[in-house]
C-alpha positions in Angstrom: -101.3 1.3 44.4 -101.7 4.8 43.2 -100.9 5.9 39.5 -99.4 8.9 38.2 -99.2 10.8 35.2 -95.7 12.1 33.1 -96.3 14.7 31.1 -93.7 15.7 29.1 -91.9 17.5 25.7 -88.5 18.1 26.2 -85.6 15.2 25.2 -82.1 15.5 25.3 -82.2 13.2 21.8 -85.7 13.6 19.9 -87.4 12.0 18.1 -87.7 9.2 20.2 -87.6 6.4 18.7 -90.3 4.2 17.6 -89.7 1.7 20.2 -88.6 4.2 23.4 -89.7 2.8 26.9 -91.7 5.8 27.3 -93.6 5.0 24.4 -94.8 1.6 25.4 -96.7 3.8 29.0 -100.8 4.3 28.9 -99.6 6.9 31.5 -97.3 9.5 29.4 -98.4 11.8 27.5 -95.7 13.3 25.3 -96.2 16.8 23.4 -94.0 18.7 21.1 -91.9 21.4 22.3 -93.2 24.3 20.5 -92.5 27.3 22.8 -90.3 28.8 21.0 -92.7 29.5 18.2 -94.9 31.9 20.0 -94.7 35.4 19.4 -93.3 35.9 22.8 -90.0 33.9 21.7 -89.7 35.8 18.8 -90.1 39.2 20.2 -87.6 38.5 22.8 -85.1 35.5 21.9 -82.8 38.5 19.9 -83.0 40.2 23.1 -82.4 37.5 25.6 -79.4 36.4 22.8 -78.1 40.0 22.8 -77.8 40.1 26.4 -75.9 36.5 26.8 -73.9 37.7 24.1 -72.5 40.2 26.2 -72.1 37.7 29.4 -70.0 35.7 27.3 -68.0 38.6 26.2 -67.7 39.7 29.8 -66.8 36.1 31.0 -69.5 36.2 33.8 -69.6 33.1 35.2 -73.5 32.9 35.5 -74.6 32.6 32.3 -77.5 30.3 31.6 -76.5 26.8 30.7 -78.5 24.0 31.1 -76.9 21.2 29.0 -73.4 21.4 30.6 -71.8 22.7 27.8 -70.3 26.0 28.0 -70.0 28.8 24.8 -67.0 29.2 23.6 -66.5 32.5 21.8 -63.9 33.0 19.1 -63.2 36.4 18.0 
């Protein structure tokens, strides 16, 4: 039987709780999700804002939504 490894630091709902199934794995390793304290992501999350911003003013349809819920803007 092979084993594998989950690797991962991204929840929809965090913390996990003390008692979560992935918790109780000698397999997972779980790490915090810190990228958006790098210098990076604060360089260029106004700019990456900025230029949503202006999707969502525009009503393009592609805009970059990953948790199903869309902006709503209210002016």
């Amino acid at each position: 039987m092979e084993t594998f490894t989950l690797l991962y630091d991204v929840f929809n709902v965090g913390p996990l709780e003390e008692d979560d199934t992935f918790l109780k794995f000698d397999n997972v390793t779980i790490t915090p999700h810190a990228a958006g304290s790098t210098r990076d992501a604060f360089t260029n999350s106004p700019k990456l804002m900025r230029e949503i911003l202006i999707r969502v003013i525009n009503k393009d349809e592609h805009l970059p939504i990953v948790n199903g819920r869309e902006p709503q803007l209210e002016i």
